[in-house]
Each structure stands twice: as structure tokens, then as C-alpha cells.
Residue frames as qw, qx, qy, qz and C-alpha x, y, z in Angstrom:
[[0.932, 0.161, -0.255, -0.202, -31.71, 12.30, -7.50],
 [0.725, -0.485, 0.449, 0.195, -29.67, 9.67, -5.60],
 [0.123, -0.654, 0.716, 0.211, -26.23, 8.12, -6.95],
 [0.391, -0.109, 0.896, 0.180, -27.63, 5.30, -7.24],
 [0.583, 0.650, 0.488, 0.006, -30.30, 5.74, -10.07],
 [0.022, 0.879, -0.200, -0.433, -28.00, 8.26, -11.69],
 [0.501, 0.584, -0.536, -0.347, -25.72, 5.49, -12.32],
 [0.979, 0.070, 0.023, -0.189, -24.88, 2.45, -13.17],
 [0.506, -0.596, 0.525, 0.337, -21.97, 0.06, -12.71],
 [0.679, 0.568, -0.376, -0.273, -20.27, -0.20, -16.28],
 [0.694, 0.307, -0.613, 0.220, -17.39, -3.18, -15.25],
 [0.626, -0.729, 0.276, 0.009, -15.80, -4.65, -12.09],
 [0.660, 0.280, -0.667, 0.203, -12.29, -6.02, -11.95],
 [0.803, -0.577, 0.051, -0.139, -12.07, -8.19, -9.19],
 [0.396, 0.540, -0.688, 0.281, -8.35, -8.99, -7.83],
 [0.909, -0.357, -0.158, -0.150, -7.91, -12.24, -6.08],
 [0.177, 0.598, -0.768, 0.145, -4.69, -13.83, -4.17],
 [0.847, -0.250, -0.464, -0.071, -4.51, -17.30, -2.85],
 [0.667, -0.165, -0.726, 0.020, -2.26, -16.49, -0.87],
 [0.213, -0.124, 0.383, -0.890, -3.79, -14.36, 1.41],
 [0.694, -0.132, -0.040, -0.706, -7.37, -16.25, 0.79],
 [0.698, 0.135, -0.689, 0.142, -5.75, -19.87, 0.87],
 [0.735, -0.593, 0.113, -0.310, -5.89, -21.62, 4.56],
 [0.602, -0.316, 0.733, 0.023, -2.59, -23.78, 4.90],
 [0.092, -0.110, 0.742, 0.655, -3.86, -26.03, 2.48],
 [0.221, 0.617, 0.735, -0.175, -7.47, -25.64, 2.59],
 [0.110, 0.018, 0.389, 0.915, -7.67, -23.61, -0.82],
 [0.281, 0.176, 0.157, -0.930, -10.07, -20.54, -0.83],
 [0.625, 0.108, -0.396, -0.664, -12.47, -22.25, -3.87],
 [0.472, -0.121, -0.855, -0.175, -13.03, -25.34, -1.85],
 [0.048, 0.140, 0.637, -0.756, -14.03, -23.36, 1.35],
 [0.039, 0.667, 0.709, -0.227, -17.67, -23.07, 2.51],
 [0.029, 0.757, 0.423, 0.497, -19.68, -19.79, 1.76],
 [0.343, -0.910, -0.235, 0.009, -19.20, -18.64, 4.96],
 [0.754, -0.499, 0.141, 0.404, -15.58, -19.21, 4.97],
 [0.468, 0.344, 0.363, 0.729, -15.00, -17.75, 1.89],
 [0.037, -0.923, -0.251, -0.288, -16.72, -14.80, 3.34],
 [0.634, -0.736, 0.088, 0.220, -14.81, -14.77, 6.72],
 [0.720, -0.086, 0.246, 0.643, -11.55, -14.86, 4.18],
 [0.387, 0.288, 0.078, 0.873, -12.35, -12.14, 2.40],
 [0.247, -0.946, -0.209, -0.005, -13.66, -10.11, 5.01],
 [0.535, -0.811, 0.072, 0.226, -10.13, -9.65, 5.77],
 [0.651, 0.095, 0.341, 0.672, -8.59, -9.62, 2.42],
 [0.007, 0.885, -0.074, -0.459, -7.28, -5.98, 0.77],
 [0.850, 0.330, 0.209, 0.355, -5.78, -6.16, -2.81],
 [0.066, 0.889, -0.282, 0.354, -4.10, -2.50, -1.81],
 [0.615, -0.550, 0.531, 0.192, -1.36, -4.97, 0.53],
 [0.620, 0.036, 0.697, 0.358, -0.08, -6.42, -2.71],
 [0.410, 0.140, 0.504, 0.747, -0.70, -3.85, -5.31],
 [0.136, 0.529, 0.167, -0.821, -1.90, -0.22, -6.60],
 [0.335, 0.457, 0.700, 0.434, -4.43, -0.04, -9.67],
 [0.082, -0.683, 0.111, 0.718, -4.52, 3.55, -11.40],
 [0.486, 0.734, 0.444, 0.169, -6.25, 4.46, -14.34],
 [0.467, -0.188, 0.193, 0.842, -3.69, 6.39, -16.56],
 [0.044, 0.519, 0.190, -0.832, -3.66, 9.44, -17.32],
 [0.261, -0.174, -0.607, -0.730, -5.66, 9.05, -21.11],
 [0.244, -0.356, -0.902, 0.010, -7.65, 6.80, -19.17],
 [0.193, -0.529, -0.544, 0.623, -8.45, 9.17, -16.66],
 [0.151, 0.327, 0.045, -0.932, -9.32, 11.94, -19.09],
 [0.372, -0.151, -0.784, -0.474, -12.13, 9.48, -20.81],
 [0.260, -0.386, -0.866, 0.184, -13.56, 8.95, -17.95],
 [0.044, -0.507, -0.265, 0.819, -14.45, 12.27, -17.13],
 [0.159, -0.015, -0.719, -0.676, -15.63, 12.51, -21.35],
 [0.446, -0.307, -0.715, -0.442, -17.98, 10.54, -20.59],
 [0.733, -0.419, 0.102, -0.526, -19.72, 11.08, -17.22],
 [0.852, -0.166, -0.497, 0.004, -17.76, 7.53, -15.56],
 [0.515, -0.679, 0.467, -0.237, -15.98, 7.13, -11.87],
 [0.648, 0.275, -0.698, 0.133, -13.73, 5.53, -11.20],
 [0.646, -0.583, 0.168, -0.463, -14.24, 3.70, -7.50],
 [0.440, 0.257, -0.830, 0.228, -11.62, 1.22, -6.05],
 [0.711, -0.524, -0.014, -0.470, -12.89, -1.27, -3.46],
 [0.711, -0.420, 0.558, -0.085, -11.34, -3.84, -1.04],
 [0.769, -0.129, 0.610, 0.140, -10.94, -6.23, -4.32],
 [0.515, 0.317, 0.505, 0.616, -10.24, -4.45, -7.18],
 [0.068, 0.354, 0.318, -0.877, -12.28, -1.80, -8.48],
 [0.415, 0.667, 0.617, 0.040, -15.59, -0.80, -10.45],
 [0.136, 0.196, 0.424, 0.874, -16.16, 1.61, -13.06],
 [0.267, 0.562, 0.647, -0.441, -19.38, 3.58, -12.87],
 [0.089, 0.178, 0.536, 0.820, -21.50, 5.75, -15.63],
 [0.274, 0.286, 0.250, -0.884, -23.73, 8.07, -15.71],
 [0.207, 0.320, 0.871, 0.310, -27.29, 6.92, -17.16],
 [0.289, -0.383, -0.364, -0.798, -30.38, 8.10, -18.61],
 [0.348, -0.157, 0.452, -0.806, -33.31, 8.86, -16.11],
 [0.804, 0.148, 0.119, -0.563, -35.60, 6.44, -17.77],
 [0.985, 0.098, -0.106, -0.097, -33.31, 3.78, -18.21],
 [0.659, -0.640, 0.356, 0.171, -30.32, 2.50, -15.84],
 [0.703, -0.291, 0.482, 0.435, -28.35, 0.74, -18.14],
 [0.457, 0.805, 0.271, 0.264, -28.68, 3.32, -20.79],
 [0.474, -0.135, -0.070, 0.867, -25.39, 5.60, -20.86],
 [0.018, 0.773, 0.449, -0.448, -26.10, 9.21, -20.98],
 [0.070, 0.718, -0.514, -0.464, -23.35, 10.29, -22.86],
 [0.953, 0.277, -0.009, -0.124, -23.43, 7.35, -26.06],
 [0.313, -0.694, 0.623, 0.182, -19.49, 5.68, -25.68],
 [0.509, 0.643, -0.444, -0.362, -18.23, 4.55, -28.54],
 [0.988, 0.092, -0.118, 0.047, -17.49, 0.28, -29.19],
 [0.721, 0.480, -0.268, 0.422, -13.84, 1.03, -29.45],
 [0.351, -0.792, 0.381, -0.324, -13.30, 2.90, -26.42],
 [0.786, -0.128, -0.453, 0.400, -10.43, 1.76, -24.21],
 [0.481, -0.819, 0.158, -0.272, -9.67, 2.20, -20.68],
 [0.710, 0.126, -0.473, 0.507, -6.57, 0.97, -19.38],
 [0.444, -0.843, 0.111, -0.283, -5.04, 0.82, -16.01],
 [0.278, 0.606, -0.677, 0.313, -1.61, 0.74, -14.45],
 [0.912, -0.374, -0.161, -0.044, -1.28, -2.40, -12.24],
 [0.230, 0.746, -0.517, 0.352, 1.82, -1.84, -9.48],
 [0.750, -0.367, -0.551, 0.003, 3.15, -3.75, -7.03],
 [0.085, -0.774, 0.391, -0.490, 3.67, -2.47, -3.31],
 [0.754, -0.545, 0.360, -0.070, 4.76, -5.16, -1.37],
 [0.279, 0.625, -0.692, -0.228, 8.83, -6.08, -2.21],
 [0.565, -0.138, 0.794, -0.176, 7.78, -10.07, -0.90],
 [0.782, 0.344, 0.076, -0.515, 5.23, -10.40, -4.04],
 [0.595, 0.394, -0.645, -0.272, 7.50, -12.60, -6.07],
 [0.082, -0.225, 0.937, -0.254, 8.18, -14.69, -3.23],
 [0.473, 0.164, 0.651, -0.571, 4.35, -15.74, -2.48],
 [0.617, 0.631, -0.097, -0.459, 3.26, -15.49, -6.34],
 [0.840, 0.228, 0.490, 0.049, 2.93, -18.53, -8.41],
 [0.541, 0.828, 0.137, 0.050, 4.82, -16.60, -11.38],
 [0.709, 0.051, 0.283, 0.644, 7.93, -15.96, -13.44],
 [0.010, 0.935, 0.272, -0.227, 9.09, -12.67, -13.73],
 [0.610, 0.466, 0.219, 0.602, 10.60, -10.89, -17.07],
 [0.101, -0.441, 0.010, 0.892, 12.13, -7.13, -16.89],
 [0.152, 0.213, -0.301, -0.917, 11.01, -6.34, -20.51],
 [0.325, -0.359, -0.808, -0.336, 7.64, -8.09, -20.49],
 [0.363, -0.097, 0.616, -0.693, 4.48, -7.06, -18.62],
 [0.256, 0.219, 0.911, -0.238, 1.53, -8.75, -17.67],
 [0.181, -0.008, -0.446, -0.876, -1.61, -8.12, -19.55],
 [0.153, 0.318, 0.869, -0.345, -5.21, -8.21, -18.71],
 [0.311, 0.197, -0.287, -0.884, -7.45, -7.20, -21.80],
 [0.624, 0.485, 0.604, -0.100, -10.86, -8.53, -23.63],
 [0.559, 0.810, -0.096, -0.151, -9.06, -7.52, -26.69],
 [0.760, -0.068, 0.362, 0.535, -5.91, -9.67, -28.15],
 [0.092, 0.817, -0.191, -0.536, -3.49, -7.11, -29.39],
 [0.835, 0.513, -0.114, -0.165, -2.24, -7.68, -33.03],
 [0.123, 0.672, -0.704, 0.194, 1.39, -8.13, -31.86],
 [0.516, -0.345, 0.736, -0.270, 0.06, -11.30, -29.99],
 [0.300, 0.010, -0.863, -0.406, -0.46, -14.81, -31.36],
 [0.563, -0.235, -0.493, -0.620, -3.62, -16.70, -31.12],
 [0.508, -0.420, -0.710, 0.249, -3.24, -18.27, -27.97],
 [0.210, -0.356, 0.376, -0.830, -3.33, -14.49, -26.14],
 [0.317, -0.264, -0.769, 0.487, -5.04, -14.97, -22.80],
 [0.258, -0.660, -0.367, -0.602, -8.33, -13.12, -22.58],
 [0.276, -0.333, 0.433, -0.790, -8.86, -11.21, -19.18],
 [0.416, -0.292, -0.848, -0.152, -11.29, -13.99, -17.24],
 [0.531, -0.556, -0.040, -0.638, -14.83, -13.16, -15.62],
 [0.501, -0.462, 0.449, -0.578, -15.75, -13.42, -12.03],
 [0.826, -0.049, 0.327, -0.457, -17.10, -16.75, -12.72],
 [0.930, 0.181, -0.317, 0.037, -14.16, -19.11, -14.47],
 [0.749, -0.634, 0.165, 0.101, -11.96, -20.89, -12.54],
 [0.712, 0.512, -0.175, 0.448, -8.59, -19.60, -13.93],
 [0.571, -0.619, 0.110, 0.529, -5.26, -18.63, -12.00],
 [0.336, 0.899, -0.181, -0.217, -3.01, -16.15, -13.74],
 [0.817, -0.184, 0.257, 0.482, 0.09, -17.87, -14.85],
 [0.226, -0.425, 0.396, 0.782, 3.11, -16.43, -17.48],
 [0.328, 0.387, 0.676, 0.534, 0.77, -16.97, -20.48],
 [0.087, 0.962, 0.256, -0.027, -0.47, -13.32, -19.49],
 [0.378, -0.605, 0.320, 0.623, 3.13, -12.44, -19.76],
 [0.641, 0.744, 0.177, -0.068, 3.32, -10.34, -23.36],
 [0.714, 0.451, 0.108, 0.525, 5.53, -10.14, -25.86],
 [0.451, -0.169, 0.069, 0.873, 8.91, -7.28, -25.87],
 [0.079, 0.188, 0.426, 0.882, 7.13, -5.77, -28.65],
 [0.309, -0.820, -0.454, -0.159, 2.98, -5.42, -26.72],
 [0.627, -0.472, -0.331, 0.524, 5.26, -4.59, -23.83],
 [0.364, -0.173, 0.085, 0.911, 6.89, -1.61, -25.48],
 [0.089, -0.592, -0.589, -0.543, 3.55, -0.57, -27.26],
 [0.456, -0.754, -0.464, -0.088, 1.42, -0.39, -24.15],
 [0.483, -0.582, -0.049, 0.653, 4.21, 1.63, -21.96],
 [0.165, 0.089, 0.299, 0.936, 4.61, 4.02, -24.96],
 [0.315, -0.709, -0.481, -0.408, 0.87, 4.80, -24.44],
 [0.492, -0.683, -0.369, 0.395, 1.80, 5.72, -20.87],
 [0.064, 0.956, -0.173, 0.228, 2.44, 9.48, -20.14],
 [0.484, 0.488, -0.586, 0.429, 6.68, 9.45, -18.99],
 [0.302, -0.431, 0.462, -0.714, 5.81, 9.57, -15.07],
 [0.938, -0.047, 0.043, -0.339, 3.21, 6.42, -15.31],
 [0.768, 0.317, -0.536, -0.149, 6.21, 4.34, -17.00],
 [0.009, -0.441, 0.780, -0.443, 7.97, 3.63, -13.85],
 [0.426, -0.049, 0.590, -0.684, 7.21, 0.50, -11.77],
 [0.704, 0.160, -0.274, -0.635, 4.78, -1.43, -14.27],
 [0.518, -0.030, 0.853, -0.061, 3.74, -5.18, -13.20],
 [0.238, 0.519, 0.806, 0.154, 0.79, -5.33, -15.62],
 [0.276, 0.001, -0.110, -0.955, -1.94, -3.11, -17.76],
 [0.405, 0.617, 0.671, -0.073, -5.88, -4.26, -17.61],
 [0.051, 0.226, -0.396, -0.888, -6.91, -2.80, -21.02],
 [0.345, 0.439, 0.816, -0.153, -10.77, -3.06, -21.36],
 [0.066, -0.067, -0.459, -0.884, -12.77, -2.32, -24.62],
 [0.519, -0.018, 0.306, -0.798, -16.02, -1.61, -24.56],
 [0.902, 0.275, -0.152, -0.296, -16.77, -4.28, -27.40],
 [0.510, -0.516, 0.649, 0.231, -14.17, -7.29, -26.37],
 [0.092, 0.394, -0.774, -0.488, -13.03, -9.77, -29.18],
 [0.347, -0.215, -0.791, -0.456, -15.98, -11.95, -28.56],
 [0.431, -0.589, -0.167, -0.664, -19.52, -11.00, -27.00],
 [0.769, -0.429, -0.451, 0.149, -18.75, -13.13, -23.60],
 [0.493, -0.317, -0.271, 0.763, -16.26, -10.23, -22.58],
 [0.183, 0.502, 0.210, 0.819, -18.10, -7.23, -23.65],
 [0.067, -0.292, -0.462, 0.834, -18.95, -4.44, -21.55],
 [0.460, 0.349, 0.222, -0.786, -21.62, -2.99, -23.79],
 [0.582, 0.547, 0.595, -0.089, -24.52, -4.66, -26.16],
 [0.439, 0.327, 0.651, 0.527, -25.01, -4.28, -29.45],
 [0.088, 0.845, 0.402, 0.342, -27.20, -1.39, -28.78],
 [0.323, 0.532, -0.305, 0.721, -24.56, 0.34, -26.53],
 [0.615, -0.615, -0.006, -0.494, -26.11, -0.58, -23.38],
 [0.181, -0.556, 0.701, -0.409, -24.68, -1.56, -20.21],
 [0.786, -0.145, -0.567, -0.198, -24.06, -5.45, -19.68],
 [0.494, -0.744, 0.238, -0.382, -22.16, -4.69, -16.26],
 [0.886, -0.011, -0.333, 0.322, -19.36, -8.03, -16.48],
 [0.540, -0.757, 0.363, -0.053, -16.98, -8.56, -13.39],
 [0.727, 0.586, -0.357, 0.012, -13.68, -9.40, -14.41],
 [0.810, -0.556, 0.124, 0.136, -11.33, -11.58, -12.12],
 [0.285, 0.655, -0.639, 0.286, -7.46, -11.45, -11.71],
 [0.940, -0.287, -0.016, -0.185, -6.96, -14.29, -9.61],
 [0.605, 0.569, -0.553, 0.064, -3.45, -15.39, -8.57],
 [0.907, -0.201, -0.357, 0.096, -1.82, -18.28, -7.15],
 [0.470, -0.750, 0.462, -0.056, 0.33, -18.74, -4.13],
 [0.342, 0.592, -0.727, 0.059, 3.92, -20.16, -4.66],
 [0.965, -0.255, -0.009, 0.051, 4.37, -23.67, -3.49],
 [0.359, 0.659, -0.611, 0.254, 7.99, -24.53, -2.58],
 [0.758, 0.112, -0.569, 0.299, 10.43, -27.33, -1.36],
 [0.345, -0.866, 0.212, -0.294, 10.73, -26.43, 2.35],
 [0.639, 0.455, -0.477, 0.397, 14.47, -26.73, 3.33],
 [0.776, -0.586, -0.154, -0.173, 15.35, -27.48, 7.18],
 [0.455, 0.746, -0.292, 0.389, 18.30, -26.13, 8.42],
 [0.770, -0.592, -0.147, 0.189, 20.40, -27.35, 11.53],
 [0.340, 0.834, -0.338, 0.274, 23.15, -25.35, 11.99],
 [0.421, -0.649, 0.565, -0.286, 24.13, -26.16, 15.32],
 [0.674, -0.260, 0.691, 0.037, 24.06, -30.00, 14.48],
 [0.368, -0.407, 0.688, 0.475, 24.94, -29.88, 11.13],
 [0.196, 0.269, 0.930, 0.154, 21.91, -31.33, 9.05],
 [0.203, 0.117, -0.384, -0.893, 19.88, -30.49, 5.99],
 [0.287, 0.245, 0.922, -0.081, 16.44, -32.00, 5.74],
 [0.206, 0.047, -0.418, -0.884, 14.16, -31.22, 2.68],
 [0.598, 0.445, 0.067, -0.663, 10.50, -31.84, 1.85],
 [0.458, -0.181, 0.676, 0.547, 9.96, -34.26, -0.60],
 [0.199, 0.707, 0.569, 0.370, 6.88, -32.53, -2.43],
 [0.045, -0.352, 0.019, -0.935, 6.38, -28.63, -2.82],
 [0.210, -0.609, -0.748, 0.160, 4.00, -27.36, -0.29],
 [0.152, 0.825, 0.256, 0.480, 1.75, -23.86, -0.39],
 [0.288, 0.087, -0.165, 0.939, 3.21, -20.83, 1.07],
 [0.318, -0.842, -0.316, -0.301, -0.35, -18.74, 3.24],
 [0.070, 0.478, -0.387, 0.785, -0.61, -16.33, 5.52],
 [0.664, -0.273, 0.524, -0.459, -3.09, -18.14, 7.51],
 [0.981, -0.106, 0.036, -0.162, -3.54, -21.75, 8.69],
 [0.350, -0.602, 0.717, 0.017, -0.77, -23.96, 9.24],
 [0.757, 0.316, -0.506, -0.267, 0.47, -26.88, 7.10],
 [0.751, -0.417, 0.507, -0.076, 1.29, -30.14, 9.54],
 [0.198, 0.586, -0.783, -0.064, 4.37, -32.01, 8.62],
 [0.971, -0.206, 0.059, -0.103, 4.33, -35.97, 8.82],
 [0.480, -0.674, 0.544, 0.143, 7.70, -37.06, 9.56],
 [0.744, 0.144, 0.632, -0.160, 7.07, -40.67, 8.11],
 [0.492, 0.657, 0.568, 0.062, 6.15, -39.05, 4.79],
 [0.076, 0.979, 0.096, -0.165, 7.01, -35.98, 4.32],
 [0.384, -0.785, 0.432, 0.222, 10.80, -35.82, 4.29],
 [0.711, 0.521, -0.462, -0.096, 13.41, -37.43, 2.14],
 [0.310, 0.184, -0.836, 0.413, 15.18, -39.16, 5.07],
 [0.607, -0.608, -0.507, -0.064, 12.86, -40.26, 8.59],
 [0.059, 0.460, -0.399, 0.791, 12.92, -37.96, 10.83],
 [0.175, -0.273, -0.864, 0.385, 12.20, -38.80, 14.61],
 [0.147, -0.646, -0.700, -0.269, 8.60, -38.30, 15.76],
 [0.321, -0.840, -0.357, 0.253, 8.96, -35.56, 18.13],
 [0.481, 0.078, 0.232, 0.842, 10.46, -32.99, 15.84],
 [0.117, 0.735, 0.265, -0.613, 9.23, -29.74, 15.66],
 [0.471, 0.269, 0.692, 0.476, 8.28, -28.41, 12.14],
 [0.013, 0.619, 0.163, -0.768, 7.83, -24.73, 12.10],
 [0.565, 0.687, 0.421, 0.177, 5.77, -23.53, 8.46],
 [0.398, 0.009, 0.156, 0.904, 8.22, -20.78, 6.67],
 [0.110, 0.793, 0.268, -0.536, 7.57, -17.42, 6.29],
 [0.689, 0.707, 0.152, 0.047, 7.94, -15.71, 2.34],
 [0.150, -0.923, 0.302, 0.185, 11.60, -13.64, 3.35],
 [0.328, -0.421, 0.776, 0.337, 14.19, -16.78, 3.05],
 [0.690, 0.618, 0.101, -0.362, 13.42, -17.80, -0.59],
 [0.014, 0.656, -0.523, -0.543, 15.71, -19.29, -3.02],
 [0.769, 0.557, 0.058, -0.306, 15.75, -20.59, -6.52],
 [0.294, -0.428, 0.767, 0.376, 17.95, -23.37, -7.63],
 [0.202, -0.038, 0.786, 0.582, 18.16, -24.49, -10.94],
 [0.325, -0.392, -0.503, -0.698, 13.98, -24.56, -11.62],
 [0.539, -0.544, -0.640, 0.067, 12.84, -25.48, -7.90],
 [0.104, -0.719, 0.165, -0.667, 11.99, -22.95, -5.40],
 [0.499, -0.080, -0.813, 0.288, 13.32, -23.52, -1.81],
 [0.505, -0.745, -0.008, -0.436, 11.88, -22.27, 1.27],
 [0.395, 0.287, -0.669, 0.561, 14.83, -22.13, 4.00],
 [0.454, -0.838, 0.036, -0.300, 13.93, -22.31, 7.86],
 [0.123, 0.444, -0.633, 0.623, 16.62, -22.17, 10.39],
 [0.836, -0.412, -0.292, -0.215, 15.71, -24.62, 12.97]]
């Protein structure tokens, strides 16, 4: 019998980035269909970060008859079904189940490009369950299909923080950006993974984050002179942002300047505003 009637997909998480899908400023969700293909033909969410079902995780999954399969944008879950009915598990998996995975980052630029504020003793969180340590606004993992960016309101509490890393085996703790923690039954029936009758509803979950806008600073060394931006502007890896002189700047600057777009390396952070240095 093939793989594919064997099983069935039990979850995706999908991991987005703007800015790697972002154009300059032509942002990814206002591109065409095709162009949103042509972007992520060439996106990879392994440049920018390692997901890794820990090691409980990993010895549920085997329990029950699931794979685990990472793909270009995240990764899927699979499960073994019954022969006479796909989205029947084989093995019956219990409402409460949880799977968690270890969300690292491998590229040392990420804060620069990333729309986010970053705590040492806080991670990120990405559950369909609100832990009891959280208040009521927690931040539910979002599906494939709302238009949310991650911001700091997935940033948990000291006390989730220390919870969820005490679940980790001593070798996992290193390194932690974030945990996705998925139940089977979420807190309310739009994030569940199985039905009432324990059957496979198959939801894609989205991680989605923004690219960093910043103040681009304009360094003259040789003749002396600072020239700033007077609005943030986005920070991609493709397309190019055009400068108006006129407009753009806090002082006029003559028309035949040159206006080179920064790259993510020369960063800095004064008081709240982020700057973006080039050397001109």
C-alpha cells in the first residue's frame, strides 16, 4: 500500500518571513499569485531557523504511528490511518496530547531584519492552548488563512518561559527562540487538530513574521555630513526601495545623489528608533 493512503496529514505549521518574501516595498500579501509563487519558490525557513520536535515529542510520535516531515516552509506532521478511512487515526490519540517543538535561530542577523523585541528570560510561544500562567489576552498560534504578523504579544511570561524549558530534556535547553506547542483539542474548535470523534481535521498553522523597518542614516565621512530619512523604511532582500530627495530626507538633498538601500549588518538602536547606517 502506498504512503499516501496509509496516511494522512495530521497539522502543518507554515513559517513565513517578510523579509525574505517582501519586494522593496511591494509586500508579499499584496503580490499577484504568480508572484507570490515566484517568491516563495525561492524562500527556505531553514536560512533563518531550525524546528525540532523534542525529545518527549519525538517519543509520541513514534506512540502513535506519526512523522514528522519538514518542508521548505515549516513542517507537517503525518499519521498513520485506517485502511477504510483516511482521516481515521489508526492508533486512537488522545484530546490532550501535546506535541511541542523547539524553534532555533541560525542566522546571527535575525534580530536585525525581524520586526521584534527580544527578552533573555522570555520565549516566544506558538500554541492552540493558553497556558494557565498566561492572562486572557494569550495569543493563539494563527491558521494559514488570518492575516496576522507575530509581534512581542507571543512573547511569554518568566514564569511559561521557565515551565516550558523545564519540559525540555538538559541538551534541548540551549539556544531557545520559541516553542510551537500543539494540542490535539485547542482551546476553541477553530484551532483543533482533531474532531469530536477523534478524526483528522488537517489545520495549517502560520508563523508569519515581519521585516524591521528602520530610519536609514547617511554617512559622509569624507565631507563631514549626516543625512537621515525622515520615515522608517522596510529592510528586504530583494527589490530596491527608491529614495526621493525632495521628500524623503530631513534636509534637501541635491538631485543627483546616489542612495544606496542598506544591508541588515550596520544596525543600531537609539533610544526606541532603529537606525540603519550606510557609509556613503
Amino acid at each position: 500500500m502506498s504512503f499516501n493512503l496509509r496516511y494522512g496529514l495530521l497539522f502543518e505549521v507554515t513559517l513565513l518571513h517578510n523579509y525574505f518574501l517582501n519586494s522593496g516595498e511591494d509586500t508579499y500579501t499584496a503580490m499577484s499569485t504568480e508572484d507570490k509563487r515566484k517568491m516563495l519558490h525561492k524562500f527556505n525557513s531553514d536560512s533563518f531557523t531550525s524546528i525540532t520536535p523534542t525529545v518527549e515529542t519525538s517519543i509520541r510520535l513514534r506512540n502513535f504511528k506519526m512523522l514528522f516531515k519538514p518542508t521548505k516552509t515549516g513542517f507537517r506532521v503525518y499519521i498513520k490511518v485506517k485502511e477504510d478511512d483516511t482521516i481515521d487515526p489508526f492508533i486512537s490519540v488522545p484530546a490532550d496530547l501535546k506535541l511541542d517543538f523547539k524553534v532555533s535561530v541560525n542566522d546571527y542577523q535575525f534580530e536585525n531584519y525581524t520586526n521584534l523585541e527580544f527578552a533573555h528570560k522570555q520565549i516566544f510561544l506558538f500554541s492552540n492552548v493558553k497556558p494557565s500562567t498566561e492572562p486572557i489576552s494569550f495569543e493563539y498560534i494563527p491558521k494559514i488563512n488570518n492575516n496576522v504578523l507575530i509581534s512581542n504579544d507571543y512573547l511569554v511570561s518568566e514564569e511559561t518561559t521557565v515551565h516550558f524549558i523545564s519540559e525540555l530534556h538538559t541538551p534541548e535547553r540551549q539556544d531557545v527562540f520559541g516553542i510551537i506547542s500543539l494540542a490535539m483539542r485547542g482551546d476553541n474548535n477553530s484551532k483543533d487538530i482533531l474532531n469530536n470523534s477523534g478524526k483528522m481535521i488537517g489545520p495549517n498553522f502560520k508563523i508569519h513574521f515581519d521585516n524591521r523597518k528602520t530610519l536609514w542614516k547617511y554617512i559622509n565621512r569624507k565631507a563631514g555630513t549626516v543625512i537621515e530619512t525622515k520615515a522608517v523604511k522596510p529592510l528586504t532582500l530583494s527589490g530596491f526601495v527608491e529614495l526621493n530627495p525632495d521628500t524623503d530626507f530631513t534636509s534637501v538633498q541635491p538631485e543627483n545623489s546616489q542612495y544606496p538601500n542598506p544591508s541588515v549588518k550596520s544596525i543600531i538602536k537609539i533610544n526606541s528608533d532603529y537606525y540603519s547606517e550606510i557609509f556613503i
